[in-house]
C-alpha angles and dihedrals in degrees: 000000000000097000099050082053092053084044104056096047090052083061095048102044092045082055092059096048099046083055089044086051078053111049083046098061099043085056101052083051091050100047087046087050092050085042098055085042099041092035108091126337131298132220122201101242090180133023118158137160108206103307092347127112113211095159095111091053081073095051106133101011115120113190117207112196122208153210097235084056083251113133117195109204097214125200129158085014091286116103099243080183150030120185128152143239152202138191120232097207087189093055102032096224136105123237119213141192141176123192117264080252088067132103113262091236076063084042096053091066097062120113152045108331111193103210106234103178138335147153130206095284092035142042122193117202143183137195142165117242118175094337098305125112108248111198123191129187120207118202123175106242 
């Protein structure tokens, strides 16, 4: 009797570390994922609607993420903007908002963004407006 004790709460014990293991784990890749994105200024390198281009409308914007999911759209070394934003880990994607006093160039950046593909300096993301495929590219400045 004894034995099966000392057994089950081997188990158990071995269950919450292994939680714990994991816990650990998703919180040191979120902190390095906030990090890359908070971490220097990003330029929009592609931004198109359909078969519109609407990448030169971003010329000269810089955009500084931060901790706090505020993002300051930058140009002429003033912030114009600030929005805010927020990762969605189960849907890989980054959701994104300016306020209604915003440009519509700011404007043109809400919403859901699926991550397709990135690496630590770019971020390449996808969503769907009004039926037509919107596609923006993200480089670190």
């Amino acid at each position: 009797m004894k034995q099966l004790f000392i057994l089950t709460l081997s188990v158990v014990l071995l269950a919450g570390c292994k939680k714990a293991i994991k816990r650990t784990q998703e919180q040191i890749a979120e902190t390095l994922i906030v990090k890359a994105i908070t971490d220097g200024r990003w330029l929009v390198s592609v931004y198109k609607e359909g078969a519109n281009d609407y990448k030169p409308e971003f010329d000269g914007y810089e955009f500084q993420f931060k901790t706090d999911r505020k993002v300051d759209a930058v140009k002429n070394s003033s912030v114009e903007a600030t929005g805010t934003w927020n990762e969605d880990r189960v849907n890989i994607a980054i959701m994104a908002d300016y306020p209604t006093t915003a440009s519509t160039t700011l404007q043109r950046l809400d919403g859901v963004w699926k991550l397709k593909d990135s690496e630590w300096t770019w971020v390449k993301a996808e969503q769907i407006i009004d039926g037509k495929l919107v596609t923006l590219e993200l480089r670190k400045k």
